[in-house]
C-alpha atoms as a printed R data frame, in Angstrom:
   type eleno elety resid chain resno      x      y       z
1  ATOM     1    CA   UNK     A     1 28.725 32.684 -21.980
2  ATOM     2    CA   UNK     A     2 30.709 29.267 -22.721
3  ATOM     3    CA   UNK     A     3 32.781 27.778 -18.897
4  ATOM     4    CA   UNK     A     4 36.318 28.046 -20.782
5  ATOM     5    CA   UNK     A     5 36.751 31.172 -18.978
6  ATOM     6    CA   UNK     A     6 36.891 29.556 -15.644
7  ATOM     7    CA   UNK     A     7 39.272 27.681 -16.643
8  ATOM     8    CA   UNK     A     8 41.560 29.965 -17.550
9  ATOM     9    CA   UNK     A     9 41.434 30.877 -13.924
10 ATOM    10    CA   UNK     A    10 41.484 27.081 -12.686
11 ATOM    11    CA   UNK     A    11 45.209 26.690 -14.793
12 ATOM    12    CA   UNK     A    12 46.190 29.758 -12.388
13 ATOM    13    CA   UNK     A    13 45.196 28.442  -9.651
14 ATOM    14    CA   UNK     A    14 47.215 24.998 -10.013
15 ATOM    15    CA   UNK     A    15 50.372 26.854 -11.392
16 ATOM    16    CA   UNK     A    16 50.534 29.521  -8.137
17 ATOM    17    CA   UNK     A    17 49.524 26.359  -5.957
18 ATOM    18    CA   UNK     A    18 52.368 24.125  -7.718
19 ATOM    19    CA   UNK     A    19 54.848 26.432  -7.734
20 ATOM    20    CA   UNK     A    20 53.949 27.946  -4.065
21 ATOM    21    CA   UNK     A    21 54.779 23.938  -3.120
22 ATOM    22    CA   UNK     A    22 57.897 24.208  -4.793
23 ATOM    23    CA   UNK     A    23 58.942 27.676  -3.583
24 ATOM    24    CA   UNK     A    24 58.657 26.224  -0.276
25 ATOM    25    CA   UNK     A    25 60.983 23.114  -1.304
26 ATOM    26    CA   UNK     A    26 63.405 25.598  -2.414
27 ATOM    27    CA   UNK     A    27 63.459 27.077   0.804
28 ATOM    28    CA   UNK     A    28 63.845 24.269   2.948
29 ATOM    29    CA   UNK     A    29 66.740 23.207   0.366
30 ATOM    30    CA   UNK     A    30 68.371 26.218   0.320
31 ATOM    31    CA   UNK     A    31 68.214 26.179   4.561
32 ATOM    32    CA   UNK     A    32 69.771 22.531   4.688
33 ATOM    33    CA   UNK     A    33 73.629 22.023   5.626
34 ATOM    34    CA   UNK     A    34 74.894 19.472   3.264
35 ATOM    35    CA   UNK     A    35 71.731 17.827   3.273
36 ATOM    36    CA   UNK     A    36 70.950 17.810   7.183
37 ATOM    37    CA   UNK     A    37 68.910 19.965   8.751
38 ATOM    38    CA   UNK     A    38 70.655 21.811  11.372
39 ATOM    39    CA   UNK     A    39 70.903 25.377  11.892
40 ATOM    40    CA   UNK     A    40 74.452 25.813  13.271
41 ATOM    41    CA   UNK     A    41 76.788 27.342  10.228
42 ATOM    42    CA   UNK     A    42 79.894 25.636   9.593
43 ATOM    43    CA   UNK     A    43 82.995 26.606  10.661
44 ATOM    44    CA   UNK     A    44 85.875 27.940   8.189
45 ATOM    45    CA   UNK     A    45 87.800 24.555   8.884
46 ATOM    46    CA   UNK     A    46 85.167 22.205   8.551
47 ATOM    47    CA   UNK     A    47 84.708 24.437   5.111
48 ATOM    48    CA   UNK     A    48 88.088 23.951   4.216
49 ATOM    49    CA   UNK     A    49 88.344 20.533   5.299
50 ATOM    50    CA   UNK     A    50 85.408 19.704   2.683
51 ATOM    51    CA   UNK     A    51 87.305 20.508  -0.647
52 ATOM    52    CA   UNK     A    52 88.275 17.394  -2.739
53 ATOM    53    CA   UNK     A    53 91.317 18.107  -5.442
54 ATOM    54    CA   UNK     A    54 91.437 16.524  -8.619
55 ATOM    55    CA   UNK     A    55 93.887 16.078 -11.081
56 ATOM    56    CA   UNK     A    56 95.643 18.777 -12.875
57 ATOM    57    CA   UNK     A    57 94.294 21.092  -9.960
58 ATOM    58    CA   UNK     A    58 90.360 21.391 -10.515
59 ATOM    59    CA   UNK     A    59 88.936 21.320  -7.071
60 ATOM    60    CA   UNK     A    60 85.443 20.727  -5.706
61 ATOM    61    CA   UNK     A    61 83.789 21.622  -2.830
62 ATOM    62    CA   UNK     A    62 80.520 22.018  -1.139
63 ATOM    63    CA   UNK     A    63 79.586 25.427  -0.996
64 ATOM    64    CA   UNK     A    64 76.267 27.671  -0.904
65 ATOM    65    CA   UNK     A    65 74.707 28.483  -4.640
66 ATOM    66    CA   UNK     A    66 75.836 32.166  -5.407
67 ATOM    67    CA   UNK     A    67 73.832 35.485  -5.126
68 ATOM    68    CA   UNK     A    68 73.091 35.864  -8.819
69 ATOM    69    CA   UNK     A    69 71.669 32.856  -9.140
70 ATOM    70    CA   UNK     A    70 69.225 33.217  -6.250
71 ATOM    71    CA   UNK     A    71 68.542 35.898  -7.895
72 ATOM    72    CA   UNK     A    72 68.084 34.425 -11.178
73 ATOM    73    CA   UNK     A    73 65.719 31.689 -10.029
74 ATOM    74    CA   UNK     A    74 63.903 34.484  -7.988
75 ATOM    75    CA   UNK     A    75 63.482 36.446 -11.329
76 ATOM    76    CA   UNK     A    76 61.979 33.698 -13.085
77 ATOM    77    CA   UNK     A    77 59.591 32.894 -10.494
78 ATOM    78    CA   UNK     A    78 58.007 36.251 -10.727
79 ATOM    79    CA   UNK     A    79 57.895 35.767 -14.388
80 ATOM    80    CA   UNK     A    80 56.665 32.656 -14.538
81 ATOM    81    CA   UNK     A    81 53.861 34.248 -12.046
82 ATOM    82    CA   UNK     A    82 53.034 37.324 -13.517
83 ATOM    83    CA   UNK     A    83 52.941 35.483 -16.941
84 ATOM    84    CA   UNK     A    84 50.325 32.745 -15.764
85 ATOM    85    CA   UNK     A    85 48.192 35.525 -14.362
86 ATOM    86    CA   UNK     A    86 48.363 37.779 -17.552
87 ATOM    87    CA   UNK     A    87 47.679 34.633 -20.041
88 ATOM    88    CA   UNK     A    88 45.047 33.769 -17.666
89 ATOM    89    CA   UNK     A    89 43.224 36.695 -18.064
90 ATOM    90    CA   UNK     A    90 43.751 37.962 -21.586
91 ATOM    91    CA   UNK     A    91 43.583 34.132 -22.620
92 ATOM    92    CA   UNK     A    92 45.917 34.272 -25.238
């Protein structure tokens, strides 16, 4: 039996080590305060002190990344997973 099957299993094994590196970048991003680590939670006026007003009214202000997309990016990290493990075995 040829070695390509092994590494099949090698191209797993650097995806779910890659992207268990980035997971964990993720998380530390998504714990940082405006790019400091701290772990006190602003306060509603330092919130509302933080919004910068453009022109004709569009506004902009630092605030967390909603629900859907965590889940979103969640959802495509257990695709991307379960489709590296599938391709890796079937080898299509």
């Amino acid at each position: 039996m040829p070695p390509y099957d092994l590494l099949n299993l090698r191209y797993v094994i650097y995806f779910l080590g890659i992207g268990c590196a980035l997971s964990v970048l993720l998380i530390l991003a998504r714990g940082a305060r405006t790019f400091s680590f701290t772990f006190r939670k602003r306060s509603q006026q330092e919130i509302d002190d933080d919004i910068h007003t453009f022109g004709s009214g569009v506004q902009e202000r630092n605030a967390p990344l909603p629900l859907f997309m965590w889940v979103l990016i969640l959802a495509f990290f257990i695709w991307a997973i379960v489709y590296t493990i599938t391709t890796g075995r079937t080898g299509l």
